[in-house]
Every structure is written in C-alpha cells, then in structure tokens.
Steps between C-alpha positions, in 0.01 A plus 500: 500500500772306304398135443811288701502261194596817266762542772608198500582483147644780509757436751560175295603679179704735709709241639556355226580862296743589818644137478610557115580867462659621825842391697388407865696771817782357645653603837737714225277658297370696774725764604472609895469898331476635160805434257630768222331353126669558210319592174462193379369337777219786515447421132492126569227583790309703260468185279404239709249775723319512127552099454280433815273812456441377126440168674206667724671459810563896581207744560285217565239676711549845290219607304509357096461853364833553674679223354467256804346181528139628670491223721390487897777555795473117560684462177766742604560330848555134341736675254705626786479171698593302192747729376671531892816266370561617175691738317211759431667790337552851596756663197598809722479339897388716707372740257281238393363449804414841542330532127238214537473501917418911528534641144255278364225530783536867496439513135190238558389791757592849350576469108200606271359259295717544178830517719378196634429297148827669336766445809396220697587205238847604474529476893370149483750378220759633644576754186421805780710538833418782757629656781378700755654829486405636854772627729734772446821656672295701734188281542433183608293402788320834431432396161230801438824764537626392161662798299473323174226685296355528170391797327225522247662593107175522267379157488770378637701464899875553509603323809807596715696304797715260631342158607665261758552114602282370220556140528612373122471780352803484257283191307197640480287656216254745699477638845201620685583808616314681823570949390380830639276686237345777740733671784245710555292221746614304782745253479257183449252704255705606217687128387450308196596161336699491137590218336843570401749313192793440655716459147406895491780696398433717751518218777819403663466203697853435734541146716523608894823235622390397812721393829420129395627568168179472316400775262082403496410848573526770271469912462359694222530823384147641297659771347158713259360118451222594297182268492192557342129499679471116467785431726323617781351201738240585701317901578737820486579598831309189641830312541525424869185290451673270252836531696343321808305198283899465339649491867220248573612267261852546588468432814380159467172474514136618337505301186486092609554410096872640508594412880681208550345124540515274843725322233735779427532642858585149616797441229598838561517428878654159453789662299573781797510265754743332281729710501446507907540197536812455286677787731335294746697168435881681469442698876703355774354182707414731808337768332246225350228546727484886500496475083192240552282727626597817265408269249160464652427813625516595094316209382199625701543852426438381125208306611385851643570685221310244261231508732489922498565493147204272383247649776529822350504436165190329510329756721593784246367280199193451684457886518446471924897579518639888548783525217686654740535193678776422212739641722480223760649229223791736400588606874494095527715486206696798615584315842627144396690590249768650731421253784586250297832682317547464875429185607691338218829732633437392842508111420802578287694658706894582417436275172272781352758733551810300340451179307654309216459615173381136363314242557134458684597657850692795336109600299296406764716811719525680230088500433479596899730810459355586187154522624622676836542778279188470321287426754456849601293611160184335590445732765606768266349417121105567453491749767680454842412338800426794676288594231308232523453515881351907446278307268341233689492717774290776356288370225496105623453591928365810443743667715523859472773611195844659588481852517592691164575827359508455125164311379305766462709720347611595116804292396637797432497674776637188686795463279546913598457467815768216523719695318489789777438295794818520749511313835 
C-alpha cells in the first residue's frame, strides 16, 4: 500500500515539473483526427518524449530493470490526471500511441527477459517506435489466414509478405510482425511473432492516401527480410496466444496503467462535444431543439462508454475478468465513433456539405465533414464490429461458434482448396 503522503508529494513535484517543462493543450493543439508530421516534428517528439522520460515521468509503473520508474499504478493514474491539459508528447501520433498503449504491454507479457532489458528503454524514451504489422491484402478480420510467412535459413528466418494499414508506419523504427512458419497445421497453430527493422533494406514501407486525405496508414513489402533467432517474441508456432493478449491491449482495455484517466476521458470528451456544440451554435434557429438532444444523446453514450471501459478494465486486472470481454470496449468504441461522425453531420446540415473556406464557421464544417469520412474506421481498425460481436458471442455468452470448415485443417490444404473451390 502506497503511503498518501508519498503521493502527495509526488503529485506536488509533478505539478510543478508539468508547470515548467510542458506547453498546456489548447482547443488547437488537438486535432479532431490525426494530421500528416513531417520529419522534424517526429524528431522534435523524439526529444521532448526523452526530456520527460529522463525526467521520470514515462514508464512510471514499468519495472526498473526495464528502464521505467518501478513505481505502483497509483503513480501512473496521477500522472495521467495531472498531465490531462498538457502537451505530453507523442513524436510519431498515432504510432505512438500504438508503441506504448499495445506494443509495450505485449512486450511486458511475451518478450523474454533479455528482449525485455535490451528493447523496452528505448520504447520509453521515445528512441524506439513500433507498429503493428497485422493485416494484409487478403486478411483482415480473419487475421489467422495471413499468407505472410517466414522460412527457417540456418540460424536464421527469411520472412516474406505484404503487410497492410499499419497506422504510422512510415516513422517508425521496428514493427511487430504476426507470420506463418508451419503450413503444415491449422490456420491458428502454425503463427509466430518477429520483431522486424523497418529501415531494412529489404522493407518498403508506402503511405495508403486515404478519402480524407490523410496518409496515417501505411503498406509494406518484406521482401527475404532476414532476422536472426533473437527477433522472435514469444514461442515458435505459439503465436495466436500472444496475438490475442496484443488485440487485448488494443482494444482498450486489460492493462489499467496505460488506459486513460477519469481526467483524460473527461478533456477528451469536453473537446468532442466542442466541436458539437460549435456546429451546434451556426444550425438554423428551428433546428435548435432537435441538435439539443443529439448533443445529449452523445454526452451519455460517453458516460456509457467510460463506465464499460473502466468496469472492465478493472475486472481483467483483478484476474475475475474473461480477456475476451475486451471486445465489449472496442465494439463500444466501434459504435460511437460513426454515431457521432453522424450526429455532428446531422446538426450541420447543408453547412457540412459547403462552407466558407475561412474563418471559425468555415472549420467547425469542415471538422464535421472531415470526420464523416473518418468516422467509419472505428468500426473497421482493431478488428471489425462484426468481429467483435462473433467474439462476445461465443467466448463472452458462451453461445455456440459459427459453423466452420477450415480450423481444423492444414493451411495448406486450405489455401488449395480455395484455389480449386468454384461456386
């Protein structure tokens, strides 16, 4: 139990470090969706990521031998209250995100102890940016169909494939890579987890332009990648087990240190609703009172989501939660964020659709179309909504699974008999 005078004091010194060192959020500096960074500003990240991590303040409840701080999760939570309306920095956006909210947790979980001790510091200062390197061209929501595979070359694996929608990918250093090293077992039996350097001469990495005009996801080609035995995370063949604690973390809950605070949800919510109500205040006179209650029909769907979010987080920390039950937060996540793409469109109306090109009504549209076409990839990214209902259905309900003719069978013989199958 940590003494609440130790806690205390340290919230003191951390107000006082935030206070001095880092540039408070403004409704500006946070962007409705990710922007494109340029080099420097990755660079710049980079630097200030190491300022505060040199300063304690990242990794705080990650084991010492690792490079973090060794402290208790209370510590974490008052850094993520305090640090709620500050500029806390994350060098490659979303990729960021990614690299300390699943990446890092997954190593925690699944590295060996010297992978642990030699990569884990340069995660938490910010020298070390991951990706996930998960979907390809012809899977996605069946993520253990992948055709990307590595072969074994003496003491080494040459790994082959294409890689798809990896989320920052063209600033980061290493990718964890999900690949097929025995098509000779079903599907879900024969995977394993590389860690792969993405500055590889023999890695292509290719921004995906999107219908919003961002380029945050990316492509990669893994043209004979070769990696040596130590790049391996996690058992040989035993990669669907360390595929579902990643997909865990990604979808938003398991790991209370790394989810966000009361604080953070709050701003976060405060700065949506925002941009509601600022759509809100430009609508016509008589479409007022229909816009009202949009606006509060998504106010307490956050309140619900929170209230999901935290339940389960703290029942799968407490070890009396099925992991599975991850799925419930992302299919939560997975629903609002369209509803409220939406909603925003809806109070808009014809402004969202034309508006001036200056000036505060002219963004506030322009944010509302802009995330109408966005909206749709939360019930896409981290596997589907419908995914996620086969999930809860089957291994949260118990209900019995969908019928299916490829589990038990070589991958092999299921990518033959695909190739033969006719209607």
């Amino acid at each position: 139990m940590t003494d609440a005078t130790e806690l205390d004091e340290y919230r003191a010194t951390m107000r006082e470090w935030l206070a001095a060192n880092l540039p408070r959020r403004s409704a500006q500096s946070m962007p409705a969706e990710p922007h494109e960074l340029s080099a420097d500003e990755v660079t710049a990240g980079r630097a200030l990521q190491k300022q505060v991590y040199d300063a304690g303040y990242v990794g705080i409840a990650v084991p010492t031998e690792y490079g973090g701080r060794g402290l208790t999760g209370a510590h974490e939570r008052i850094w993520q209250d305090e640090s709620a309306d500050y500029e806390v920095p994350l060098p490659a956006g979303v990729a960021s995100i990614v690299t300390t909210r699943v990446i890092l947790p997954t190593l925690l979980h699944n590295a060996t102890e010297e992978q642990k001790r030699k990569w884990i510091p340069g995660v938490l200062s910010g020298e070390d940016i991951w990706v996930q390197l998960l979907s390809e061209p012809d899977a996605g929501s069946d993520l253990a169909g992948i055709r990307t595979h590595a072969r074994r070359d003496g003491d080494n694996w040459v790994l082959q494939g294409t890689k798809l929608w990896s989320s920052g990918a063209v600033h980061a250093d290493y990718g964890i890579c999900l690949a097929r090293t025995d098509p000779n077992v079903p599907k879900h039996k024969g995977l394993t987890w590389f860690k792969v350097p993405l500055r590889d001469e023999n890695v292509t990495v290719r921004p995906v332009r999107q219908l919003n005009g961002s380029d945050e996801f990316c492509e990669e080609f893994l043209d004979d990648v070769v990696l040596a035995d130590d790049m391996v995370i996690g058992p040989v063949n035993g990669g669907w087990k360390v595929a579902n604690s990643l997909l865990m973390y990604e979808r938003g809950a398991g790991h209370i240190d790394l989810s966000p605070s009361t604080a953070e949800v709050r701003r976060k919510q405060a700065s949506d609703l925002t941009d509601l109500t600022a759509v809100y205040a430009d609508t016509d006179v008589a479409r007022h009172h229909a816009a009202a209650l949009s606006i509060a029909r998504e106010r307490t769907r956050d309140w619900v989501h929170e209230a999901l979010n935290r339940r389960i987080t703290s029942r799968l920390m407490s070890g009396a939660g099925n992991p599975a039950s991850a799925s419930l937060v992302k299919l939560s996540i997975g629903t609002r964020g369209p509803q409220r793409a939406i909603a925003a469109i809806e109070i808009a109306g014809r402004s969202a659709v034309a508006w001036p090109s200056s000036g505060a009504q002219g963004e506030t549209a322009a944010n509302a179309a802009e995330n109408f076409f966005y909206g749709r990839q939360y019930a896409i990214a981290g596997g589907s909504n419908e995914i996620q209902r086969n999930i809860i259905s089957e291994r949260v309900l118990g209900l019995p699974r969908e019928p299916s003719y490829d589990n038990d069978k070589p991958f092999k013989d299921v990518m033959r008999d695909a190739r033969n199958w006719t209607p």
